[in-house]
C-alpha positions as CSV (number, residue, x, y, z in Angstrom):
1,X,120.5,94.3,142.5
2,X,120.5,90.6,141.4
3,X,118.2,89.8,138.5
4,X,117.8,87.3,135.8
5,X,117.6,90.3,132.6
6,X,121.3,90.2,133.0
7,X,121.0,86.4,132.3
8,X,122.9,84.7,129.4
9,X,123.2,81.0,128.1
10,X,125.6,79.6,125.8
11,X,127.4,76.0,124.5
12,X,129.9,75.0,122.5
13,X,131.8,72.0,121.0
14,X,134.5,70.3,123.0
15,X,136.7,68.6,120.9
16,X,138.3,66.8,124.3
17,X,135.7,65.7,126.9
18,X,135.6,67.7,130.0
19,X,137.9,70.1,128.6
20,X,136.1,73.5,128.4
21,X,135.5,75.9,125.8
22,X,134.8,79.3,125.5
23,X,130.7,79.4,124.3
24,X,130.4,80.8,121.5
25,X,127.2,80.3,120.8
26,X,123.9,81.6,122.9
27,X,120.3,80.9,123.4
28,X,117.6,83.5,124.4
29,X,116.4,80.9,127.2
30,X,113.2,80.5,129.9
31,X,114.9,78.6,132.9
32,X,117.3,76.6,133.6
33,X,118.4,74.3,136.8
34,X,121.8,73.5,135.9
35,X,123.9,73.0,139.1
36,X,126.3,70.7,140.9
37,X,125.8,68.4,143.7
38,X,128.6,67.2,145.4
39,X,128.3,64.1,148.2
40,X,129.6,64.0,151.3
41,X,130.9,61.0,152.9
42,X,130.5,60.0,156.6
43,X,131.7,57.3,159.2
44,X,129.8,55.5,160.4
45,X,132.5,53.8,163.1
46,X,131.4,54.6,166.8
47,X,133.8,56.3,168.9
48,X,133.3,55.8,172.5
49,X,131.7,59.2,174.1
50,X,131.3,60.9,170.4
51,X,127.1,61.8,170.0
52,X,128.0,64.2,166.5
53,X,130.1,63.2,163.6
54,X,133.8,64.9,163.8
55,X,135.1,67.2,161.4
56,X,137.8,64.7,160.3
57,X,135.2,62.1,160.0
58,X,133.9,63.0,156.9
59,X,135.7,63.4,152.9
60,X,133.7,65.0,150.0
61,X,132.4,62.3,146.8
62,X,131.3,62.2,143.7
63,X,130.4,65.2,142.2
64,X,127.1,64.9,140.1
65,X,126.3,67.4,137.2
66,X,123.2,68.6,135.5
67,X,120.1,69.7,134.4
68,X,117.5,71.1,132.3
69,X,117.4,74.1,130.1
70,X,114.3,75.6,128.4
71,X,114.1,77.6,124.9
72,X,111.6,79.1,122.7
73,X,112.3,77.4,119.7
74,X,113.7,79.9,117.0
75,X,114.3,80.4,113.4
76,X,118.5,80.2,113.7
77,X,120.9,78.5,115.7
78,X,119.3,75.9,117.1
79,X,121.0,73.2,114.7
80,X,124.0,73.4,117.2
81,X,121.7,71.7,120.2
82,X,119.7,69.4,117.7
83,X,123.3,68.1,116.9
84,X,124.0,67.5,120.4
85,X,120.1,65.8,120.7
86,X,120.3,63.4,117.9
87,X,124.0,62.9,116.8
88,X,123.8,62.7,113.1
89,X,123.5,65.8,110.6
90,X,123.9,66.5,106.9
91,X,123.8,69.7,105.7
92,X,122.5,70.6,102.3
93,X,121.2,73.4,99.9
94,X,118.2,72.9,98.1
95,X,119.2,75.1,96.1
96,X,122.4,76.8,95.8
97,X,121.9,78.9,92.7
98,X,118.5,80.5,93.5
99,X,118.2,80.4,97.0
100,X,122.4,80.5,97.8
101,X,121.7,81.5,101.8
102,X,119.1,78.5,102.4
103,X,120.1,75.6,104.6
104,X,118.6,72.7,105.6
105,X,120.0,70.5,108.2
106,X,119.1,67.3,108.5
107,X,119.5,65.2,112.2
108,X,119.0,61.8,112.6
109,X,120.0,59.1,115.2
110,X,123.6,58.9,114.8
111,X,127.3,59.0,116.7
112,X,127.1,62.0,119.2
113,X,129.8,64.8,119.2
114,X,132.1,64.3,122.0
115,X,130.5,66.9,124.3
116,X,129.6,70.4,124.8
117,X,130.7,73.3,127.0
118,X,127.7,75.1,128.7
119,X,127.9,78.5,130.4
120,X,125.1,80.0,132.7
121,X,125.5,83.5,133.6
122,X,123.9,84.4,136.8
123,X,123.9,88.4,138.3
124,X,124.2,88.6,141.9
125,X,123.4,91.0,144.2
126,X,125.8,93.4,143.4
127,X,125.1,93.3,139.9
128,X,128.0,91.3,138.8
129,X,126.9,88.3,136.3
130,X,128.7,85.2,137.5
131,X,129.6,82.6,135.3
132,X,129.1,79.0,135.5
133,X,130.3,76.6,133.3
134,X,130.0,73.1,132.8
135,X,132.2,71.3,130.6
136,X,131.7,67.3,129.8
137,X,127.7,67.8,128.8
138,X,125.9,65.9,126.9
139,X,122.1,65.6,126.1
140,X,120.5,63.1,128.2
141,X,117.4,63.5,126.9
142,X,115.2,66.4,125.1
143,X,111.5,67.5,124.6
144,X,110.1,69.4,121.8
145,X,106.3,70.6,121.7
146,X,103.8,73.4,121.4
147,X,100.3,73.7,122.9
148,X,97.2,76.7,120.8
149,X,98.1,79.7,121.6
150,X,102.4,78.8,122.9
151,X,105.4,79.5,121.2
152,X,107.0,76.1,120.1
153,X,109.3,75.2,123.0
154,X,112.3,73.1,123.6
155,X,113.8,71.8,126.8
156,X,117.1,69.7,127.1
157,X,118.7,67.8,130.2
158,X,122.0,67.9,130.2
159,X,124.5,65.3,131.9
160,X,127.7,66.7,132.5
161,X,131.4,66.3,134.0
162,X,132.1,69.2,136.1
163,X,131.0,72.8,137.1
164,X,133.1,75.7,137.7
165,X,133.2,79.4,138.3
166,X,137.2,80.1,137.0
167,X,136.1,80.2,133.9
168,X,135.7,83.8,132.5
169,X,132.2,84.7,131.6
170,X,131.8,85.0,127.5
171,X,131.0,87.7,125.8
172,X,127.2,87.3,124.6
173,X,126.2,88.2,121.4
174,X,122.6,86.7,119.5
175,X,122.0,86.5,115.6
176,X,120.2,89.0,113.9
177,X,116.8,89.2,112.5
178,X,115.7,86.3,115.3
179,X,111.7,85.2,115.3
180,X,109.9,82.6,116.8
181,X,108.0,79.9,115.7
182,X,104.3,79.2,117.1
183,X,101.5,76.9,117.1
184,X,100.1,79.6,114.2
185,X,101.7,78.2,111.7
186,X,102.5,74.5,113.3
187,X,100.8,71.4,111.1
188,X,100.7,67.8,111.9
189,X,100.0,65.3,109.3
190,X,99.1,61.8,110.5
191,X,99.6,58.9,107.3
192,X,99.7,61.7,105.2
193,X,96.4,63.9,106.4
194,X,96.1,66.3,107.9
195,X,95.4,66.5,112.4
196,X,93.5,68.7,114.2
197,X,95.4,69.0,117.7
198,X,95.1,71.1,120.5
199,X,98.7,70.3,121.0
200,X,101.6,68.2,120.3
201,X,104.9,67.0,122.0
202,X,107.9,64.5,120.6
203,X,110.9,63.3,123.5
204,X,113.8,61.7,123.4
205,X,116.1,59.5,125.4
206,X,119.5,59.1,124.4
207,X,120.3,56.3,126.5
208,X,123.6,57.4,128.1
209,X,125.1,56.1,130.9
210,X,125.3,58.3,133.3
211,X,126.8,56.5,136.6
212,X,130.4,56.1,135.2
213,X,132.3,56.9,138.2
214,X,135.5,55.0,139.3
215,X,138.2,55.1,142.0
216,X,140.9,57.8,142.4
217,X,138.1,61.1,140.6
218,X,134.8,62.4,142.1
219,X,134.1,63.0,138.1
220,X,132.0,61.0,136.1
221,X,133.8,59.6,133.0
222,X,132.2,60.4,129.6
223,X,128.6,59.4,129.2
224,X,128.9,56.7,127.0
225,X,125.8,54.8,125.1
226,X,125.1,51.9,127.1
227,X,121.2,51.3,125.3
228,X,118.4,51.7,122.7
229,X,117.8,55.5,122.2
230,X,113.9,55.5,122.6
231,X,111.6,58.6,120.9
232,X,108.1,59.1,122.3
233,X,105.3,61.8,122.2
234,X,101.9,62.6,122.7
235,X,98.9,64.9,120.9
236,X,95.7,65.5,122.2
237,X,92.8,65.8,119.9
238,X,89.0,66.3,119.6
239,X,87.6,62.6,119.2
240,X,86.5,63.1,115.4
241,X,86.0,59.8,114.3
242,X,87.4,56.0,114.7
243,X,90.7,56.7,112.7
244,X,93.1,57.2,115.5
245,X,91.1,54.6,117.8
246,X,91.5,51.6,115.3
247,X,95.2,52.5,115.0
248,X,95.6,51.7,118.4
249,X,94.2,48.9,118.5
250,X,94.8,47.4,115.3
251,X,98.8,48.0,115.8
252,X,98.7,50.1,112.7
253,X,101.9,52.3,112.3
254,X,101.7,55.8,110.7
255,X,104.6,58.4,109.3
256,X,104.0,61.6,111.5
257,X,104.8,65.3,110.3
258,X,105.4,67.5,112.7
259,X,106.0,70.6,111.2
260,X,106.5,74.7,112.8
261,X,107.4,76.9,110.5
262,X,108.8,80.4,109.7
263,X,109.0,83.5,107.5
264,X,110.4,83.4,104.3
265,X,113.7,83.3,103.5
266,X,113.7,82.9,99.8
267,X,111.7,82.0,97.2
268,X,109.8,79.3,98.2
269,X,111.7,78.6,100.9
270,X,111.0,79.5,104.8
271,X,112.7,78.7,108.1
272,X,111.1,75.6,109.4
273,X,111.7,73.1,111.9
274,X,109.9,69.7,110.9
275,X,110.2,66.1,112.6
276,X,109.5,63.0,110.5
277,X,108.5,59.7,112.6
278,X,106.9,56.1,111.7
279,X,105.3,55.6,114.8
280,X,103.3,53.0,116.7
281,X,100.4,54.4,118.6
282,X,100.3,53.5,122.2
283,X,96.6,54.4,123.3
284,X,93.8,55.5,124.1
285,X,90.2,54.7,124.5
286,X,88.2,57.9,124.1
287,X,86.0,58.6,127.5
288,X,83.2,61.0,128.4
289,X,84.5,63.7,131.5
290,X,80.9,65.9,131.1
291,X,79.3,68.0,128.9
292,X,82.3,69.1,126.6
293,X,83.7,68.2,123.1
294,X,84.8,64.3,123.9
295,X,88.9,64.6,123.7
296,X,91.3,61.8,122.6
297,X,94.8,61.5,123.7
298,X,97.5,59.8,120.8
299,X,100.3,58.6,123.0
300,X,102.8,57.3,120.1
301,X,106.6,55.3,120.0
302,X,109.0,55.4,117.2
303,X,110.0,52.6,115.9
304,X,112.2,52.0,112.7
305,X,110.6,50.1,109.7
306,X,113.4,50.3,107.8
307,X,113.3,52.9,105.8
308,X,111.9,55.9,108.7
309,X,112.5,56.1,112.1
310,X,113.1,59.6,112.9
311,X,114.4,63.1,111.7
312,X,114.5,66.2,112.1
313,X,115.2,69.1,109.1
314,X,115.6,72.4,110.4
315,X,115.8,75.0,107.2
316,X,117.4,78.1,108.4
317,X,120.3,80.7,107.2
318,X,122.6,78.9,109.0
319,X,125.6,77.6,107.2
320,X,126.5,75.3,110.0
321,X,124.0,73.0,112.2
């Protein structure tokens, strides 16, 4: 019987693009709609008599690859995709002689690896998990947020070369001693105090360019930057007072912490996942929808002031991102 417990999801480095790799490392995942679309090309020459287009009228084209996958943001292994998201990392240990298995990564927008492998295993109805793999990926873009009473969540889009089912499905395996992080113990700081939100999401867009197709292949050639990476979000709050409001329209910028965290690995130190921005806000004039609490939505932009534009630490056991 085909069902989605049988499921699995997992990436890896490539260190050639669009060569693929055996995944090594997997996700507990929500959905995902990677697939491949291939076009189809047709005359469009009349041939006297002909009233339906001819089986040797017609040639397969480009083949298009992608799609989004969603996670429940975790305490370990997620430095591999926030690697793939942003570019940059440095890894450090705040300290090495009292807390020897702590970790903190730190991403930022730099260079992005060459590309990933992704595999999708899918059970048919025979109960037989195809694989499905797609080699050349990177992140086109990426959303992280959490809403009261949600586990954090994650979703990437992923822009990639080719798809096949050749192949041979990896063998899946998860870290041990996995949690989740949640809105319970997700903060948001605002110019250093502290927001009330309801929730709170961050995006990116990694400017790739994703049309690089030429003669003689129906594959797209590596997603290459072509523009300004842009990084976005949006909270929604109760209307408290003027603050946010006259940061809107004053053009006031603010450093933003974003901050889920986890259990404790040591000491004084726990898993966490926290972004810092310096951000613009965008809007919005508070309005009155009836009888409830009056709400204010904070759409916000990052935008570098020299010294912050974006980052994101992720403090885990993991000795690699």
């Amino acid at each position: 019987m085909a069902t989605a417990l049988d499921a699995q999801f997992g990436i890896v480095d490539e260190s050639t693009f669009g060569t693929p790799v055996t995944v090594t490392r997997f996700y507990e995942f929500v959905s995902e709609s990677l697939k491949m679309d291939q076009a189809r090309i047709e005359s469009a020459a009349l041939r006297s008599g002909a009233r339906v287009t001819r089986s040797d009228r017609w040639a397969l084209g480009k083949k298009t690859v992608g799609g989004d996958v969603t996670f429940e943001l975790a305490n370990k292994s997620f430095g591999l995709l926030f690697k793939h998201m942003f570019g940059g990392v440095a890894t450090a240990q705040p300290d090495s002689g009292g807390a020897p298995t702590v970790y903190k990564h730190t991403f930022t927008p730099g260079a992005y690896p060459t590309s990933m492998t992704a595999q999708v295993g899918r059970t048919d109805t025979g109960g037989t998990t195809r694989a499905f793999t797609y080699h050349g990926c990177r992140v086109e873009s990426w959303e992280l947020g959490c809403s009261v009473d949600e586990i954090a969540s994650l979703k990437v889009s992923l822009n990639g070369e080719d798809e096949d089912t050749s192949t041979a499905l990896a063998t899946v395996s998860y870290p041990a001693s996995l949690s989740l992080l949640t809105f319970v113990n997700g903060t948001l700081t605002i110019g250093g105090s502290t927001a009330s939100v309801m929730s709170a999401s961050v995006a990116g867009q990694n400017g790739l360019a994703t049309d690089r197709y030429f003669l003689g292949s129906t594959l797209r050639k590596q997603q290459l930057e072509m523009g300004m990476r842009t990084y976005s979000g949006t909270f929604e709050a109760e209307f408290e007072s003027l603050t946010h409001y006259n940061r809107f329209v004053n053009g006031t910028e603010a450093e933003i912490v974003l901050n889920f965290q986890g259990g404790v690995i040591s000491g004084a130190f726990n898993y966490e996942a926290k972004i810092t921005a310096n951000v613009r806000f965008d809007g919005e004039t508070p309005n009155v929808t009836g009888p409830e609490i009056v709400g204010q939505t904070l759409p916000f932009k990052v935008v570098d002031n020299g010294t912050t534009s974006i980052k994101l630490e992720y403090t885990t056991t993991d000795v690699n991102p």
